[in-house]
N, C-alpha and C positions, 0 to 999 in steps of 0.2 A: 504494500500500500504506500502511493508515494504521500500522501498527505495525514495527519492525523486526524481519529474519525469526532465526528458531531462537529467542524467545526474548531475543534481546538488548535490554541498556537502552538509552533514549533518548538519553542521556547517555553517551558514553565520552571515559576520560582513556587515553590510551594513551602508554605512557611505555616506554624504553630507549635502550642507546647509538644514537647517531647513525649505523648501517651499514643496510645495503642489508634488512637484518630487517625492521628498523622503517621504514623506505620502503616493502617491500613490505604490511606491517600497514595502513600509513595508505590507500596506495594500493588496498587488499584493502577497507576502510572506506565508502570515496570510491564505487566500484566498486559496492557492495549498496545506496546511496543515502543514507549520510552526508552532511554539510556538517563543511567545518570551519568551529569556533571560535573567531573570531579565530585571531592566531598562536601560534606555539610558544615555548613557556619555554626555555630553552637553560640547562647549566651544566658544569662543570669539576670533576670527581669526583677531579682531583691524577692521574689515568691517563687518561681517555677522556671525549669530549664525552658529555651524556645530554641526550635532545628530550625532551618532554613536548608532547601534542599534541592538544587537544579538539576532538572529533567531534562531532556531534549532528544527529537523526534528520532526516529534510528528507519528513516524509508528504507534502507536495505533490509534491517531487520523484519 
């Protein structure tokens, strides 16, 4: 598939706390034919960790 499907860009930042949400996002990403981006940004919001995590489109895949 040279384009990602419904519409989505080539490019996604996909960002939240660090819980099973955003694991299932990424994984959900990965799953339609994402790549990731390098790795994840990590930080410390003074309450809860937050990932940052770029995906990008893999048309060969």
């Amino acid at each position: 598939m040279a384009n990602p499907p419904d519409g989505l860009p080539v490019y996604r930042a996909l960002t939240g706390p660090d819980d099973s949400a955003f694991c299932r996002r990424v994984s959900e990403a990965l799953a339609l034919g994402y790549r990731l981006h390098e790795g994840p940004a990590v930080t410390f919001d003074g309450e809860r960790v937050i990932v940052a995590q770029a995906v990008v489109w893999d048309a060969e895949g």
